[in-house]
C-alpha positions in Angstrom: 128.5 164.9 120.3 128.5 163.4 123.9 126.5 160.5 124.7 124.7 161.9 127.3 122.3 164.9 127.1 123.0 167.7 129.3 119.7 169.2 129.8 119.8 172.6 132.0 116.1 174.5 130.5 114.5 173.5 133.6 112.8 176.6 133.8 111.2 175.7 131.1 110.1 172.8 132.0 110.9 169.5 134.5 110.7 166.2 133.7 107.9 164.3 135.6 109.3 162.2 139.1 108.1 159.0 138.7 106.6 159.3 142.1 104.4 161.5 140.7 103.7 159.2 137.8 102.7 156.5 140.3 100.5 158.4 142.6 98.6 159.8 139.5 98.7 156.3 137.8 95.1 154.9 139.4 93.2 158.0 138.5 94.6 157.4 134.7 93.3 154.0 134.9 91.0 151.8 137.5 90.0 155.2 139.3 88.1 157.3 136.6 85.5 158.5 138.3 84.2 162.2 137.7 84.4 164.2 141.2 80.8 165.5 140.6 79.2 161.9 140.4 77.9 160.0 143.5 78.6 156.9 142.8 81.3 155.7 144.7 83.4 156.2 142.0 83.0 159.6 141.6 83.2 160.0 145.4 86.8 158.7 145.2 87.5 160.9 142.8 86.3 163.5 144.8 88.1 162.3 148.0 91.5 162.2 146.4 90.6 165.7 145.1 90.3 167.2 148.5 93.0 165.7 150.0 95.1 167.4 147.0 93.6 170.3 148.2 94.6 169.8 151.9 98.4 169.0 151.1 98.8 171.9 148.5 96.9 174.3 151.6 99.7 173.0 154.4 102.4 174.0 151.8 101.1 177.6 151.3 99.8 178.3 154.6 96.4 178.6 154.2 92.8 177.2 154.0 92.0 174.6 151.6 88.5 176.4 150.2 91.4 179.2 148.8 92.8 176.8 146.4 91.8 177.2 142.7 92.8 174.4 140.7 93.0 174.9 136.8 95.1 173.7 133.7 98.5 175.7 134.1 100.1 178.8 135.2 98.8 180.6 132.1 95.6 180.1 133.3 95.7 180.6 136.7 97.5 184.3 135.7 95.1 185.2 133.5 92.0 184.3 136.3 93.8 186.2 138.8 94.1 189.2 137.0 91.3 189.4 134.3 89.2 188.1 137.6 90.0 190.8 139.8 90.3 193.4 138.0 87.0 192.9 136.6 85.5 192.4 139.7 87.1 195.2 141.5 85.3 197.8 138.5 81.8 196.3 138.5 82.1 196.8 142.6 83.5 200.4 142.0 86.9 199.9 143.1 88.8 201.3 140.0 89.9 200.0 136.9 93.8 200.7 136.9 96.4 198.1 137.4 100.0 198.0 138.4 102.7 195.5 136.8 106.1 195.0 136.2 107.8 195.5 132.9 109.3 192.3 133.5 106.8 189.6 134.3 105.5 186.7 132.0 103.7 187.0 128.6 100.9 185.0 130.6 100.6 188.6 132.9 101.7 191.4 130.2 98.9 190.4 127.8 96.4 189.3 130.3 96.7 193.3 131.4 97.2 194.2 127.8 93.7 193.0 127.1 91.8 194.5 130.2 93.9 197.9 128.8 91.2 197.2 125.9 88.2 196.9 127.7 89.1 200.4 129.4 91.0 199.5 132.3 94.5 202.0 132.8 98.0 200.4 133.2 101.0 201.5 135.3 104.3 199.2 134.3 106.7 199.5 136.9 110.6 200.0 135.6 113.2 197.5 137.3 116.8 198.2 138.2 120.0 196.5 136.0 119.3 193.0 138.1 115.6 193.2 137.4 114.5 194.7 141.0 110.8 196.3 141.3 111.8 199.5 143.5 109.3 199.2 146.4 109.3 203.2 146.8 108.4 202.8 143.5 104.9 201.3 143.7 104.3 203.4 146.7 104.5 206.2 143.9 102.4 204.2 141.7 99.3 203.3 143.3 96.3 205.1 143.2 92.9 205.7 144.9 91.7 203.8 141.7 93.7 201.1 141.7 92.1 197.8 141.3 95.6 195.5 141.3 99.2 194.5 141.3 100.8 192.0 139.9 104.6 191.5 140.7 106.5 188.1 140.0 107.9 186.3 142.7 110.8 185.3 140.8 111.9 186.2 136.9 112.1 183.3 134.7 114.3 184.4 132.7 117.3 186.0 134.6 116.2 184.3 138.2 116.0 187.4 140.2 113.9 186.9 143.1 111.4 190.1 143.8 111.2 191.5 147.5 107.3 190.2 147.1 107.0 190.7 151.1 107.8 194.4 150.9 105.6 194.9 148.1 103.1 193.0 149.8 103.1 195.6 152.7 102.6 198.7 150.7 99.5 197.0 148.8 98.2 195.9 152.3 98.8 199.4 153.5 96.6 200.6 150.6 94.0 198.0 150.7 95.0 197.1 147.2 95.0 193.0 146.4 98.8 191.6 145.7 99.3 188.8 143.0 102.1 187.2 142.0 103.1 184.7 139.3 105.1 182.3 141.6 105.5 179.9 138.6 109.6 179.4 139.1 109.7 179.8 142.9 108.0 176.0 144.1 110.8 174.1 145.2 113.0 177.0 145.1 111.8 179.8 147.6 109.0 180.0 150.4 105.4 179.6 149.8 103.7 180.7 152.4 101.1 182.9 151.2 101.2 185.0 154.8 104.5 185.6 155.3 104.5 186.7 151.4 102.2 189.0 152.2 99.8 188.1 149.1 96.2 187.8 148.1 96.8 185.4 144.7 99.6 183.3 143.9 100.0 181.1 140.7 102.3 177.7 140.6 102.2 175.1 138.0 103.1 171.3 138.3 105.5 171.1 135.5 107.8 173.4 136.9 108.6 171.3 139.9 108.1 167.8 138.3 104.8 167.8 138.6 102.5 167.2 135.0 102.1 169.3 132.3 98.9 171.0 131.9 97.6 171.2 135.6 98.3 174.5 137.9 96.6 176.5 140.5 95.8 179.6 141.9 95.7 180.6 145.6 92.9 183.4 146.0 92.7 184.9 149.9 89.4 184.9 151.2 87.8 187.8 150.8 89.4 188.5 147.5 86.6 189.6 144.7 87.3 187.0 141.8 84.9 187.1 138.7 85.6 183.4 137.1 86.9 183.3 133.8 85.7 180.0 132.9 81.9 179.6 132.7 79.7 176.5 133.1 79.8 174.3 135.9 79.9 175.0 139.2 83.3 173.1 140.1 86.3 174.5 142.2 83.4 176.5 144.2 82.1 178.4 141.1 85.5 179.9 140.5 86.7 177.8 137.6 84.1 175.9 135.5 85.1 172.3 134.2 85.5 168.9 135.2 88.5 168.8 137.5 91.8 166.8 136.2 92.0 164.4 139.2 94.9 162.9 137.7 97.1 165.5 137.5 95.6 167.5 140.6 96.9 164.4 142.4 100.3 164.5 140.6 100.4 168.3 141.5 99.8 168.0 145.1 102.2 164.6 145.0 104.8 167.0 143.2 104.7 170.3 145.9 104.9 167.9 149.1 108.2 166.4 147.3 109.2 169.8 146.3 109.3 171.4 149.5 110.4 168.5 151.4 113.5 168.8 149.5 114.0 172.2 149.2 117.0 173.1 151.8 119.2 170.1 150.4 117.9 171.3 146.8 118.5 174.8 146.6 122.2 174.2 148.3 123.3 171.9 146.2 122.1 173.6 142.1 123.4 176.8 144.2 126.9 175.4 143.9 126.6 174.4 140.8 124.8 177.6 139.5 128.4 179.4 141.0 130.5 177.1 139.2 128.9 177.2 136.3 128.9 181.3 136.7 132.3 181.5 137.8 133.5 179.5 134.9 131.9 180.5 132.3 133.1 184.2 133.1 136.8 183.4 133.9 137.0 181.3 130.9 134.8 183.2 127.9 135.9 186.8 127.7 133.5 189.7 127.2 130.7 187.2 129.2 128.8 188.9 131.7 125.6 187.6 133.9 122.5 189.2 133.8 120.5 189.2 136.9 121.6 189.9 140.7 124.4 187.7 141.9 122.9 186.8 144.8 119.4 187.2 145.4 118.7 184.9 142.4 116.9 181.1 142.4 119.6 178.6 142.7 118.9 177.0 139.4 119.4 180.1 137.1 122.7 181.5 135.3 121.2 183.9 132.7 125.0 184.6 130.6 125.8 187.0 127.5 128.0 186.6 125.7 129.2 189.8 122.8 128.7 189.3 119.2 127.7 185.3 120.2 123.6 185.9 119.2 121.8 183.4 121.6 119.9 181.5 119.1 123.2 180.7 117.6 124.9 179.3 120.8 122.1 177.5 121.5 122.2 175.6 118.2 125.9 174.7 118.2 125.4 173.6 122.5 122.7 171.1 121.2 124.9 169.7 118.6 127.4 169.2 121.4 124.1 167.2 123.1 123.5 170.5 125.6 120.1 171.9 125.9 119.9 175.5 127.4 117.4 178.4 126.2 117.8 182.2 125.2 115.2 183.2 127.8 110.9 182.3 128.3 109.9 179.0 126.8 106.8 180.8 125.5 108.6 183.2 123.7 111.0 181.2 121.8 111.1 181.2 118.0 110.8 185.0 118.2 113.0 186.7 117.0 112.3 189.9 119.2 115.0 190.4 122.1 113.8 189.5 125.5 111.7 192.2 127.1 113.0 191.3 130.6 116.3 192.1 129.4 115.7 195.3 127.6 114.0 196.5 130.5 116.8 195.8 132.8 118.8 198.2 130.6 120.6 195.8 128.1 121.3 196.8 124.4 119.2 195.3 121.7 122.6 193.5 120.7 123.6 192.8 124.1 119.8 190.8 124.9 119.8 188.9 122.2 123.4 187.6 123.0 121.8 186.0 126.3 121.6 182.3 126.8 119.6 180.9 129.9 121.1 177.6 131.8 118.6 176.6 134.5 119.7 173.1 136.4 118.1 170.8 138.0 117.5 167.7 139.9 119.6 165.7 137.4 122.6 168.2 137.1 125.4 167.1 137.9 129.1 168.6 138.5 130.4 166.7 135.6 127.9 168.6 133.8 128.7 171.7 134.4 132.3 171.3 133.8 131.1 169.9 130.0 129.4 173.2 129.4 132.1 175.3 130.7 134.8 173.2 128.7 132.3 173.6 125.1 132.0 177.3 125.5 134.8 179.1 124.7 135.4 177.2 121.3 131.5 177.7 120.5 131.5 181.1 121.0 135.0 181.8 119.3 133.5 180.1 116.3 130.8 182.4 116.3 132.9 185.5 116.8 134.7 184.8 113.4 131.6 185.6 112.1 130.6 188.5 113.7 134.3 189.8 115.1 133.8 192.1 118.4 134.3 195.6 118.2 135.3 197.5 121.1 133.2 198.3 123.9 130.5 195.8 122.5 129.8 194.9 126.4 
């Protein structure tokens, strides 16, 4: 086992800069003051809450009253879409929404509920890499329809959606656009305008920010029932005392993020092609799942025939490798990934899919460890399970 631990799930999950840790280190300690007192305490709490606010609005190109803060991305998802869409009916705008048979769990059972309560559901098909067709939606909206949601970019298998075309069409329509823009912080564009989008949801952890803090861009004008009753915090849109602390680390987290984004995304793109490149040259019957090129810079989403993931994964963390067989939120399940099935995989064929997302500590030695461990690991596992022709 090396000495060092490889981690590449940063899709999953980032660890925190300690730049953040130190901006968000006052507010933790000598700065506890509740934003909704007036004591001065509370109004320093409230300042540093609206300067958060101001840097997260630069980065997305909008106004600071359009920022929602709340406690993740699951969150923010679910108050985008439960929000609208229930707003949208009780003002007579419809009740049917338009997805993607690829986005989060966060999304697909957020809409899976409001399918409950009466509301009707399109799910857009994708192509083999996981594109929405945009001539597609066109088809699919409605003079009822209350919503889409369309990820900006898959966490799974890293393909990055043509949100700004789909964008268009809902514009055209006068139908809201939200997208679950969890992955793409650090990685792709934010602003909001040129996206052509009415919500967006990010969250900190993703971009080495802290867990359990995210946010929600809503465009003015957007109808937005909150989700979250009590208190009349983030403007009456999200009840509950706001998490100064790790609102602070957030906005501390996004500025860093994009600041670094061009040198960033350059360099994990080279090593996201030699880790591609090797892996498929030296394992035979690999393949990667996802669009070669229009895919974030951190993912390689590999398969790899009669290798099941779960069993890769267990014999790369005894070689001190940490990767994942697809969402963080889905894992222990034993189903195979709905992204992949959808993108026209086999049963067998998704669950023999391993995800490697880098990140800001990968390194090339790194990446040359994982391509050197591979072929024995998945040899190994092959004994087991031999191939049989035309298992690819």
């Amino acid at each position: 086992m090396s000495d060092r631990i490889i981690y590449l799930d940063h899709a999953a999950t980032t660890p925190l800069d300690q730049r953040v840790l130190a901006a968000m280190l006052p507010y933790l300690s000598e700065q506890p003051g509740n934003p909704s007192s007036i004591h001065q305490l509370g109004r320093a709490a409230l300042h540093a809450l609206d300067d958060a606010r101001e840097v997260v609005a630069l980065v997305l190109g909008c106004t600071r009253k359009e920022i929602v803060f709340t406690g993740g991305g699951s969150e923010s998802d679910n108050l985008a879409i439960k929000g609208v869409a229930l707003a949208q009916r009780q003002r007579g705008k419809g009740s049917h929404i338009i997805t993607s048979e690829v986005e989060h769990h966060a999304v697909l059972n957020a809409v899976a509920y409001l399918e409950q309560c009466g509301f009707t559901v399109t799910l857009l098909p994708v192509d083999r890499s996981g594109f929405v067709r945009p001539d597609d939606l066109r088809a699919a909206i409605r003079p009822d329809t209350a919503l889409v949601s369309v990820m900006y970019a898959n966490n799974e298998v890293g393909t990055v959606q043509p949100i700004a075309a789909l964008g268009a069409i809902c514009h055209e329509y006068g139908v809201p656009l939200h997208t679950d823009a969890v992955q793409a912080a650090g990685m792709l564009p934010l602003d909001v305008n040129a996206l052509n989008v009415d919500l967006m949801t990010l969250t900190a952890h993703k971009f080495y920010g802290p867990k359990g803090v995210g946010l929600l861009y809503v465009r003015h004008g957007t109808p937005l029932l909150p989700q979250i009753n009590g208190g009349g915090q983030e403007r009456r849109r999200r009840a509950g005392t706001e998490n100064v602390a790790g609102i602070v680390g957030l906005a501390t987290a996004l500025t860093l993020a994009e600041e670094r984004r061009p040198t960033y995304v350059a360099r994990l793109s080279d090593l996201r092609d030699r880790l591609i490149d090797g892996v498929l040259e030296c394992v035979p019957q690999s393949w990667l799942n996802g669009d070669r090129e229009l895919r974030l810079a951190n993912n390689a989403n590999l398969g790899f025939a009669c290798a099941e993931g779960e069993s890769v994964l267990l014999l790369l963390d005894q070689h001190g490798i940490c990767a994942s067989s697809g969402s963080a939120c889905s894992s222990g399940s034993l189903e195979p990934s709905h992204v992949l099935t959808a993108m026209g995989l086999s049963v067998d064929n998704a669950t023999c899919s391993v995800r490697f997302s880098l990140g800001q500590g990968s390194r090339a030695e790194d990446i040359d460890t994982v391509i050197a461990a591979l072929p024995a690991l998945i040899d190994r596992l092959r004994e087991v399970a031999p191939c049989l022709p035309g298992s690819v």
